[in-house]
C-alpha positions, 0 to 999 in steps of 0.5 A: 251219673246225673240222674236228674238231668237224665229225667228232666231231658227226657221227661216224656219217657216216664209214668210221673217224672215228678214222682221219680224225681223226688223219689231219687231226692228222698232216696238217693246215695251215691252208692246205690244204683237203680237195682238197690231200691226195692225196698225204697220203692215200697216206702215210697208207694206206700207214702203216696197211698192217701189214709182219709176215706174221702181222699182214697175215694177220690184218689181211687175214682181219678186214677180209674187204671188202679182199679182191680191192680192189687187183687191181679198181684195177690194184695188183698187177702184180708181185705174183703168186705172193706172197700177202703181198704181194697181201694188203697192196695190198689193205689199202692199197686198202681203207684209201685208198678208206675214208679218201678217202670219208671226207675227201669226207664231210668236204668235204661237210659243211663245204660244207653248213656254209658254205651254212647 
């Protein structure tokens, strides 16, 4: 299956086709198969969250749909009082759950792929 020609001819379909591309390039082995990236996809997400305040402000304020993502999953236990630190889980929260929809986009495409 050529994963990146399934992307990049559908690119409108996913969150950051970008994100997910590079996402397979840095992850990818023959022998996995979307389900086996579990883990992968919160190496990943977590490489995306920025670690300077000034950039997790910033990141945080552009990216208004993060806000309030990692309380509703249960990520903040620990982190009240530290506002950076909440900001942060709610960009890993919001980069997990884009690129998860993303490789399941994925799946479904080269499920509907093999069908044809």
């Amino acid at each position: 299956m050529d994963y990146k020609k399934l992307i990049e001819d559908n690119k409108n379909d996913f969150n950051d086709a970008d994100n997910l591309q590079d996402f397979l390039q840095s992850y990818h082995d023959d022998d996995k198969t979307p389900e086996d990236y579990e883990d992968d996809l919160h190496e990943y997400a977590d490489g995306l969250v920025p670690i300077y305040y000034n950039d997790i402000v910033k990141e945080w304020q552009e990216t208004g749909e993060c806000r309030g993502m990692g309380a509703e999953q249960g990520l903040t236990d620990g982190a009240e009082g530290d506002v950076y630190k909440i900001m942060q889980i709610d960009l890993y929260a919001y980069y997990y759950n884009q690129l998860a929809e993303d490789l399941q986009t994925l799946k479904d495409l080269a499920d509907e792929q093999d069908e044809d």
